[in-house]
Each structure stands twice: as C-alpha cells, then as structure tokens.
C-alpha positions as CSV (number, residue, x, y, z in Angstrom):
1,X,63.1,-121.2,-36.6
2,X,66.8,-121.9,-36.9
3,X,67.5,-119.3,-39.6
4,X,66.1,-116.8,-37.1
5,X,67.9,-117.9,-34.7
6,X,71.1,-117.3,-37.0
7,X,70.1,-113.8,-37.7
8,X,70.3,-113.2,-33.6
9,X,73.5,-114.6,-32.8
10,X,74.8,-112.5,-35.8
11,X,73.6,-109.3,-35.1
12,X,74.8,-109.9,-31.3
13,X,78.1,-110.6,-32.0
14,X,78.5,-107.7,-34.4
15,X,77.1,-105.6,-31.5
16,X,79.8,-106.1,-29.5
17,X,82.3,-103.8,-30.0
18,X,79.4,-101.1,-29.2
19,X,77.5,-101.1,-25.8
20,X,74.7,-98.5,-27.2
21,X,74.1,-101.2,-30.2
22,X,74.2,-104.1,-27.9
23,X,71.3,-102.8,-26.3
24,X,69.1,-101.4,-28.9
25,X,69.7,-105.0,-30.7
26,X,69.1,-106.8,-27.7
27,X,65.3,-105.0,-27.3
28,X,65.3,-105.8,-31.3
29,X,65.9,-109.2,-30.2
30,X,63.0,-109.6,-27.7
31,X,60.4,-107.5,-29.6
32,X,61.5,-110.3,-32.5
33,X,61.3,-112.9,-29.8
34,X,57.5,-111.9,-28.8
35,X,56.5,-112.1,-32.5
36,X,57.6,-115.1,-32.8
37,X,55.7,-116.2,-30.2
38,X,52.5,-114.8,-31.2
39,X,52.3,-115.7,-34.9
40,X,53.6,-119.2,-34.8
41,X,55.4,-120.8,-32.1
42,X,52.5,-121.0,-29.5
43,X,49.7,-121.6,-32.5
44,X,48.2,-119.2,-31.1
45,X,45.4,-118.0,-33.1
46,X,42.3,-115.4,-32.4
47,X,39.5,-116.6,-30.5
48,X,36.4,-117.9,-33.3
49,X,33.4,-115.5,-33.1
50,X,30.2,-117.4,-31.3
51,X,27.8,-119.2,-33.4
52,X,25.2,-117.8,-34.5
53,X,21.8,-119.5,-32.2
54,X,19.4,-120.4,-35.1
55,X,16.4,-120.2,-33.4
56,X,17.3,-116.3,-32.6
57,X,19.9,-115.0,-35.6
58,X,20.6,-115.4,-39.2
59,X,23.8,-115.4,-40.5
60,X,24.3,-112.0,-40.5
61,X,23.4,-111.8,-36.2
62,X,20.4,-110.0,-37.1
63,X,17.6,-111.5,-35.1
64,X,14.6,-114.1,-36.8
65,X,11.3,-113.6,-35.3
66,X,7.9,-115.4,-35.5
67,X,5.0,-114.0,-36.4
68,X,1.1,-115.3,-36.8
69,X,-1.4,-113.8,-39.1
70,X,-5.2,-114.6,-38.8
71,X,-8.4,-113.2,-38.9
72,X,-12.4,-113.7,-38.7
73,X,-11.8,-115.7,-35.3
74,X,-14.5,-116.4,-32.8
75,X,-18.0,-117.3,-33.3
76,X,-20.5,-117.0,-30.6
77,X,-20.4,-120.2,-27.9
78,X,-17.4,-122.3,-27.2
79,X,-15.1,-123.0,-30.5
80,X,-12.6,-125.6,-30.4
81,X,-11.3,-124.3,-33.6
82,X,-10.6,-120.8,-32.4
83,X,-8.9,-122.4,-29.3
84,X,-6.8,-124.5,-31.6
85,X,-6.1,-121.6,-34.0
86,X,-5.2,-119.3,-30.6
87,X,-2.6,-122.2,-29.4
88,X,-1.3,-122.1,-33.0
89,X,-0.7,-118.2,-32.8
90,X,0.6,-118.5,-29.4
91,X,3.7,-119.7,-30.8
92,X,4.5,-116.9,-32.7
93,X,6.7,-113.8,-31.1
94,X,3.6,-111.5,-31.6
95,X,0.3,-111.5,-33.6
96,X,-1.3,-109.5,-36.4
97,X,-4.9,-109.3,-36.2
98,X,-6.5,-109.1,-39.4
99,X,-10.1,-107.9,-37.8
100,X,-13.8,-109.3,-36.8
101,X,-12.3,-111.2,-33.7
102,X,-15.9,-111.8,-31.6
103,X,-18.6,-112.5,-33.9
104,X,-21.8,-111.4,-34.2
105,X,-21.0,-107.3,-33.1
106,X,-17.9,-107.6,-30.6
107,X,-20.2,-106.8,-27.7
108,X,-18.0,-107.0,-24.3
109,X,-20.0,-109.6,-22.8
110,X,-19.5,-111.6,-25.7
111,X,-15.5,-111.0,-25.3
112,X,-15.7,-111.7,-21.9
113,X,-17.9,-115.2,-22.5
114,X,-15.9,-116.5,-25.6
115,X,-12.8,-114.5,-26.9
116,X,-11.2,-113.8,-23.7
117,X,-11.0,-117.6,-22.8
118,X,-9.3,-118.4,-25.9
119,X,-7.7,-115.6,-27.4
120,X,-7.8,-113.3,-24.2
121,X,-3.9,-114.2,-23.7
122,X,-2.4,-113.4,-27.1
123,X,-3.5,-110.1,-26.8
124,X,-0.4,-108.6,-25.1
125,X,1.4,-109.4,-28.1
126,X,-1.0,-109.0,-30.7
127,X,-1.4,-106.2,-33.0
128,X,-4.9,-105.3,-34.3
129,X,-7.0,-103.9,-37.4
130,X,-10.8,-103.7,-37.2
131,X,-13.5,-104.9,-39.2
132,X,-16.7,-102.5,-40.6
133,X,-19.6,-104.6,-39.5
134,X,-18.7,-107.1,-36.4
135,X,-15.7,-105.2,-35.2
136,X,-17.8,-101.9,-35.2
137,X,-15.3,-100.0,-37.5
138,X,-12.5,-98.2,-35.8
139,X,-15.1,-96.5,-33.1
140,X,-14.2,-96.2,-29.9
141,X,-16.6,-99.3,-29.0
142,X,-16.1,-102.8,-27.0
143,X,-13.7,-104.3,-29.6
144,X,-10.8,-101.4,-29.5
145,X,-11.8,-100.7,-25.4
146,X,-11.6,-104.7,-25.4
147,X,-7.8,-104.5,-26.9
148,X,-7.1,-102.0,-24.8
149,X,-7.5,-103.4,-21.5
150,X,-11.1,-103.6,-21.2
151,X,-12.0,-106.8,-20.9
152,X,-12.1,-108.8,-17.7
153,X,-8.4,-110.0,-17.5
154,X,-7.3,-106.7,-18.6
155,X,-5.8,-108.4,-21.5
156,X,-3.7,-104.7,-23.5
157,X,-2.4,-104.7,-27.0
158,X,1.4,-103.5,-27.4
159,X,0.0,-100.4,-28.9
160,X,-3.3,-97.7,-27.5
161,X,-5.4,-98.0,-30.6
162,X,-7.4,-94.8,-30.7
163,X,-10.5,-94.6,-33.6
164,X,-10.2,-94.4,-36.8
165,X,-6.4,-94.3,-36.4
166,X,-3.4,-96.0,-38.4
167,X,-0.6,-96.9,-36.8
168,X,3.1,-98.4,-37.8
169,X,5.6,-99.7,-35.7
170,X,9.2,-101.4,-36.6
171,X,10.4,-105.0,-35.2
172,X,14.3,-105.6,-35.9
173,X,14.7,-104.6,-39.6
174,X,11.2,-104.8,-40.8
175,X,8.5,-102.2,-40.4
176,X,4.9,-102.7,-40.2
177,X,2.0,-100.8,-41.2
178,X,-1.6,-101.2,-39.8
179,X,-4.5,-99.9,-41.8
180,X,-7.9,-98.8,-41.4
181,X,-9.6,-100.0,-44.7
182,X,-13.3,-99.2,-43.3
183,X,-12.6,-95.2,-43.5
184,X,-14.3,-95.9,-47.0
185,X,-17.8,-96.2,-45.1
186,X,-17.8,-94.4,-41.7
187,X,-17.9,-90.4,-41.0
188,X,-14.8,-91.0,-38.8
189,X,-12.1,-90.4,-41.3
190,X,-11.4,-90.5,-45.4
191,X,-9.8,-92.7,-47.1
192,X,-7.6,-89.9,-49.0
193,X,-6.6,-89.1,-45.4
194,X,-4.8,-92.4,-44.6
195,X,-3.5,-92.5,-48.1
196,X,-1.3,-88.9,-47.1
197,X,-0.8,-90.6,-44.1
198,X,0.3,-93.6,-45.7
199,X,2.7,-91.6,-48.1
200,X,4.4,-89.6,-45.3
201,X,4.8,-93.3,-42.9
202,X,6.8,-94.9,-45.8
203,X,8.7,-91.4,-46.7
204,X,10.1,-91.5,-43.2
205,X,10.2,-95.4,-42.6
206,X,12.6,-96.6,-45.6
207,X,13.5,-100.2,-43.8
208,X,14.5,-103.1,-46.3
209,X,11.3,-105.1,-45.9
210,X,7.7,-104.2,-44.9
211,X,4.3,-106.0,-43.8
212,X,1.1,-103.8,-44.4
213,X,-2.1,-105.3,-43.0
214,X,-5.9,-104.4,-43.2
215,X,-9.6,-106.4,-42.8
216,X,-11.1,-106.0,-46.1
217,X,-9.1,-107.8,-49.1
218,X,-8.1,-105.7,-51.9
219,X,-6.3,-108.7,-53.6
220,X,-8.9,-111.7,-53.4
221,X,-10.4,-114.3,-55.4
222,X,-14.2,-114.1,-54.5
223,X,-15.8,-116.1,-52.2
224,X,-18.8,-114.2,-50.0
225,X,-16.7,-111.0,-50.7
226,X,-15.1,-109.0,-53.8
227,X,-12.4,-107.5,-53.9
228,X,-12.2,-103.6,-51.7
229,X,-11.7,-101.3,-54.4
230,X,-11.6,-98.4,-52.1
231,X,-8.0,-98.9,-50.9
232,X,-6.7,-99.0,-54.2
233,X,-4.6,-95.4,-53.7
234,X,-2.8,-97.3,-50.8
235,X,-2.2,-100.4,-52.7
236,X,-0.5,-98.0,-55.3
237,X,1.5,-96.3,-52.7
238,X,2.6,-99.7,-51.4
239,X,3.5,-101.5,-55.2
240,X,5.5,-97.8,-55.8
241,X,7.6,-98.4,-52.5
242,X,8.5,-101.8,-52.4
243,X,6.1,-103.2,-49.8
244,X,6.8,-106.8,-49.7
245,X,3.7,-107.9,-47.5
246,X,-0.1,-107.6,-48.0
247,X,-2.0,-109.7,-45.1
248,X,-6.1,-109.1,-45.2
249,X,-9.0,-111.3,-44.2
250,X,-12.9,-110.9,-44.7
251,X,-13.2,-113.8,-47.2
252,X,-12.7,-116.9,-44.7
253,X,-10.6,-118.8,-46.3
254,X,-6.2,-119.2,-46.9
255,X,-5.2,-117.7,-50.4
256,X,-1.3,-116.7,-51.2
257,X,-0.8,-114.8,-54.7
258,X,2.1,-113.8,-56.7
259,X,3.7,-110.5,-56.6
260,X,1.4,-108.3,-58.6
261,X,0.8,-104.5,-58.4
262,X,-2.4,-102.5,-57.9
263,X,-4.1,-103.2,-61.6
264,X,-3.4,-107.2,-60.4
265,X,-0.8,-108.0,-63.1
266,X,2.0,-109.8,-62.2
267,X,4.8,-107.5,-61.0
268,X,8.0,-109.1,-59.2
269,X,8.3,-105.9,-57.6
270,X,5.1,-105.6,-56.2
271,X,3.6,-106.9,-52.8
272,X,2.9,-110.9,-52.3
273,X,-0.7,-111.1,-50.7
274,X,-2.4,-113.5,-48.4
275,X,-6.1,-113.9,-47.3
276,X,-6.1,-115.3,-43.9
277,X,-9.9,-115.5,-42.6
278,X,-9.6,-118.8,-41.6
279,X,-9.4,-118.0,-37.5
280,X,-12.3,-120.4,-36.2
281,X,-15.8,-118.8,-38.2
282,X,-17.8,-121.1,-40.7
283,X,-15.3,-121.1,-44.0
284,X,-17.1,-119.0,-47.2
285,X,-16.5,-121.1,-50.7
286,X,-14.2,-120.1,-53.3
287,X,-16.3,-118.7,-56.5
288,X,-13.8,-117.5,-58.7
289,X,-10.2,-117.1,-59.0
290,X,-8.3,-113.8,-59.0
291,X,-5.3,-113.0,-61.2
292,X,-2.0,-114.2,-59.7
293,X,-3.4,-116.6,-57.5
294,X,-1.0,-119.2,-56.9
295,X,-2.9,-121.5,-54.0
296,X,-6.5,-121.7,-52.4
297,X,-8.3,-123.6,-49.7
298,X,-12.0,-123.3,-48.3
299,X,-12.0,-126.3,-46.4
300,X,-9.3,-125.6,-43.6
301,X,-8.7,-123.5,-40.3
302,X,-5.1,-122.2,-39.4
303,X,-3.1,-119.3,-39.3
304,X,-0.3,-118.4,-41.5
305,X,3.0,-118.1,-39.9
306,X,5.5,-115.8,-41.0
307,X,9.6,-116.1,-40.2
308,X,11.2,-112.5,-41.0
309,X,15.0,-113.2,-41.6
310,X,17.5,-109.6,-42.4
311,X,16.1,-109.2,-46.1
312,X,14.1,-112.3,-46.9
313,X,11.0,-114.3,-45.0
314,X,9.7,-117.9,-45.1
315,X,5.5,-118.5,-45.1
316,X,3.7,-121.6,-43.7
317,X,-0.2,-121.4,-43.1
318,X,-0.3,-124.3,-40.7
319,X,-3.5,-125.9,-40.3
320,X,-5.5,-126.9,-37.2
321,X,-5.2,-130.4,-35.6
322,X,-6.8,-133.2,-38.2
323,X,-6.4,-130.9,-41.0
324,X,-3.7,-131.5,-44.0
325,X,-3.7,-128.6,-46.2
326,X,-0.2,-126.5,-46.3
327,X,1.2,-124.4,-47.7
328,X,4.9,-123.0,-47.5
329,X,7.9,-121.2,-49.6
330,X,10.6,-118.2,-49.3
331,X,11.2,-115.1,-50.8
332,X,13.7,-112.4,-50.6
333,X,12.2,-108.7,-50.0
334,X,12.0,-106.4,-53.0
C-alpha cells in the first residue's frame, strides 16, 4: 500500500507542468484506485458457488435419483409381504416392474381386490415389463389395460404400453430400456424384431450408463426356472454396447452377479445382473449356481434399490421388516 501510494504522488507532481497529463494521470490514478479496491483492500472476494444438496446432486450438480426394482409381486388374497415390499418401493423416485404383478392370470377383478390396494399407488411412477403366463404376455389384456388406467383408481403408468411393444425412455444421464422377452412364445411379434429394434434404440441413445430390464432371466442360477436362452441376440447387443444394467425376475428369489457377457464368462465390460422375484409370492429354492454369481438368497422378500449418480450407481436389495439378509456395493458404468 504505501509504495503505491508513492508511485501516485510521483506521477502527479510530474504532471504538473502539463494540464492534458494531469488529467489523463489523474483517471490513471482512480482506475488504479478501484483496483485496489477490488483485489485487496476490501477482501473482497467472489461469492462461493452453493453446495451441492446430497440428497438431490453429486458432485458434479448432476442430479441422484432412487429407483426400486422388483418383480413376481402379489398373490391372490391379502399379502402383508407385498404391502411391505410396495411401502419399500414407495420410496424410490419411480419403479421398474420386472413382470407377473397379480398372480394367478392378472384378471381385473383380481387387480381391483388385491394389487390395487397395495401396489395401486406406485403405479404412476412405475414402469412395467410383462410376464408370459400370469401377466398374459404383452396382449392387450387386464394387466397392460390395468397399467394403463384401467383399474378402479385409475391408477396410469408414466408411459401407454401398447402389446407386444418395447419401449426406452431416459432419466437425467441414464437411459432405460424395457423389453419384451415373451415375443419368443406368442404370435404377437419375433424375437429378431426387438433385437433390430434393440440395435437401432442404443445406435441413437449413446448415454454414459444404461439399465435394460425384462421378466424372464437370461443370467440365473436355477431355481424353478433356467436360464431364457431366447434373448440371447439382445444380451449380445447389450455386452457389445456397454450396458451396465440387467434387472429380470421369474425365479423368486435376490441374486447379484459379476459383470459377464452373453456366453456367462466374466467380462468387466459386460452388464452386472440382478434377479429380483422376491415382490410378495412364495420364494422358489436355489438348485444350482450360475457362473459369476457373486450372492444368493431364497429365504427373503425385498426389493433392490438402485441410486444412479453421473457415471457410477450404488445397489442395496433391502429386505422386508424382520428380515436380515442384504446386500449392497458400487460400481462405476462401463
């Protein structure tokens, strides 16, 4: 401060013996003057950008949501476990439905008695595959009329599901593809049609991370079910693009694997898959264990819950009330 304040008085008093340099060096003086002010004799300094809220955006402002997985949901009658596994869910910003919601064949009275009670208000943010056998496919039947406002609340998915029909959709940077793995036994569609759908979806679609979801479980140890080899074109299509997600149901039990690719050897670029039939019907017991399995449990009801961060994801299934089996990690997107 003082040796600028030398430099003034000297360049003033040489000033004086012009009036035309007095003034130009007296604006120099006050443009100097300002600066001073600014950068250090105030300490003024710029305004710190908000934080970040954590419950709403990483660390790069991009927004975290919540999202619930579960499938093979409601048996016929009252269930406190699908009520519990609904409440569960109910946390989550929106839903993926992994199929066979109203056991035994999704009839709307049967939606209307038991579902709807329970599960009736997730629908508005829930996004849905169908089942073969006690979703009735992707026909245009009481389950999809059901998600689709016709049930007795009027209780609408995000999306119109139409029969037969894939769909994608994108939520902040991640992009999700829903799947109808029961073209491979109805007159509806092919399963070579989806797959050139599939292909042309994740042309156009090239977001950092992905979810793809269907019923019937491609990657599965066996329990009542094997493995659906039918979808294994898609499965390829995903593993060649980077798909970081595979969520399917139809055994009814939890099971996370390893990154693998579609011939089920461990890949780190391939998908991480998750069996998640454990909505509320009677649990099927684990017979054999897949490649690349990395956890399994029989024994409890839950849902798994997904948090989808700007280029990585935590898991937790989170069991029902009374139950103690978890499981939980991170991973970045491939």
């Amino acid at each position: 401060m003082p040796e600028r304040s030398y430099v003034a008085r000297r360049l003033l008093a040489g000033a004086r013996r012009s009036p035309i340099r007095l003034v130009v060096l007296a604006c120099m003086v006050l443009i100097i003057g300002a600066l001073m002010w600014f950068t250090g004799v105030s300490g003024w300094r710029p305004a710190p950008a908000p934080a970040s809220d954590d419950a709403t955006a990483g660390s790069t402002g991009a927004p975290i949501m919540h999202v619930a997985a579960v499938g093979d949901i409601h048996r016929e009658g009252v269930s406190p476990v699908a009520a519990a596994t609904a409440a569960e869910a109910a946390k989550a910003d929106f839903i993926l439905g992994l199929g066979d919601y109203q056991y035994e064949d999704g009839a709307m009275w049967k939606y209307s008695a038991y579902f709807d009670d329970d599960w009736g208000p997730n629908v508005p943010k829930m996004y849905p595959v169908f089942a073969a056998k006690h979703d009735r496919g992707w026909t245009d039947a009481d389950p999809l009329k059901y998600f689709n406002g016709g049930g007795p609340h009027g209780y609408r998915s995000p999306v119109t599901l139409k029969p037969y029909t894939p769909y994608s959709f994108d939520r902040g940077s991640w992009h999700f593809i829903a799947l109808p793995d029961t073209c491979a036994r109805t007159r509806g569609c092919r399963i070579d049609q989806i797959t050139a759908w599939l292909q042309e979806d994740l042309a156009i679609h090239r977001n950092p991370c992905t979810i793809a979801f269907w019923h019937e479980a491609y990657f599965t140890s066996i329990g009542r079910h094997p493995p659906e080899m039918t979808i294994k074109p898609w499965v390829e299509l995903l593993v060649a693009n980077h798909v970081d997600v595979v969520l399917q149901a139809h055994n009814h039990f939890y099971e996370r694997f390893a990154p693998q690719n579609a011939a089920r050897e461990a890949d780190p670029d391939g998908p991480q898959a998750f069996v998640v039939g454990t909505g509320g019907k009677r649990l099927h017991k684990l017979r054999h264990r897949a490649p690349n399995s990395e956890t399994r449990d029989d024994g409890t009801y839950g849902v798994l819950q997904l948090t989808l961060r700007e280029g990585s994801y935590d898991w937790e299934f989170v069991a029902v009330e009374g139950e103690t089996y978890t499981d939980r990690g991170s991973m970045s997107c491939r």
